[in-house]
N, C-alpha and C positions, 0 to 999 in steps of 0.2 A: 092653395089657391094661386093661381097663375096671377100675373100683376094686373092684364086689361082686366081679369074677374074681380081684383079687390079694389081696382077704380071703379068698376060699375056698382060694385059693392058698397062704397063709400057715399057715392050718388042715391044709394036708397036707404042711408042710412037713418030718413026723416023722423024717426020714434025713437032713436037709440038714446038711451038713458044715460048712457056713460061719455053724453056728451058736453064739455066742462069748456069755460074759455080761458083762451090767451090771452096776454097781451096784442094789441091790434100793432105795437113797433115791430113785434117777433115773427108775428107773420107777416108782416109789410116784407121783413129782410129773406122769410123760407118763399115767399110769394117772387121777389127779385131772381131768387137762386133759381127757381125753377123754369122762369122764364131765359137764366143765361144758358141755362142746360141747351133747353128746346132751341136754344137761336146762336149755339158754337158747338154744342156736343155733337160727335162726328155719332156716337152712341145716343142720341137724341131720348128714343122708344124706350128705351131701357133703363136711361138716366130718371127719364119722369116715370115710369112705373113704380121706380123708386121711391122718389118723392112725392104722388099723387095724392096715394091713398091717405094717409098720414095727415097731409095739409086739407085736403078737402077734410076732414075729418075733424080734424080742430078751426077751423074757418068755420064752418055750419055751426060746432059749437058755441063760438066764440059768439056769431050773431045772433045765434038763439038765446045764450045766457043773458045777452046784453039787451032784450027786446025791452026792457024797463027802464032802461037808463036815466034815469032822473035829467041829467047833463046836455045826454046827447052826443059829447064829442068823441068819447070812446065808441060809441055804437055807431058814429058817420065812420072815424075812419075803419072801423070793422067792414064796414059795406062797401068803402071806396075798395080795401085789401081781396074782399072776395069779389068784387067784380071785376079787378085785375086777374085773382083766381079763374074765375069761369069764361074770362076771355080769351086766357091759355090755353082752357080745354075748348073751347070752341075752334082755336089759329088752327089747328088740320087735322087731322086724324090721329087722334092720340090712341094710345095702346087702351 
């Protein structure tokens, strides 16, 4: 699977069972890395292909496991973490 296909891949992953959460600090830090890729790497396209599929993947996890959260504070910053996520993939045409 080519990289844009296992981002778009990752984008319909919404039934996958094998989707388990992280910590919201671990991808707060894969969510930063991705964004210094997309905004110094001269390899941009390529750099996030890399890391797309993977983080969207444990990000959907991460907020789905968390939909119960007693708390609350792990499941805000999960939401704050993927809407940094999904605001990456929206900044231009990613692969």
């Amino acid at each position: 699977m080519t990289g844009g296909a296992a981002v778009v891949q990752a984008l319909l992953q919404r039934k996958d069972a094998s989707l388990r959460p992280s910590p919201a600090n671990e991808l707060r830090d894969r969510v930063e890395q991705a964004w210094k890729v997309w905004q110094n790497s001269p390899t941009r396209f390529t750099g996030a292909e890399a890391l797309l599929p993977g983080l969207i993947h444990d990000a959907e996890g991460t907020v789905r496991a968390l939909r119960t959260d007693t708390y609350g504070g792990e499941r805000r910053e999960a939401l704050r973490v993927a809407a940094d996520l999904y605001g990456l993939l929206r900044s231009g045409q990613l692969p």
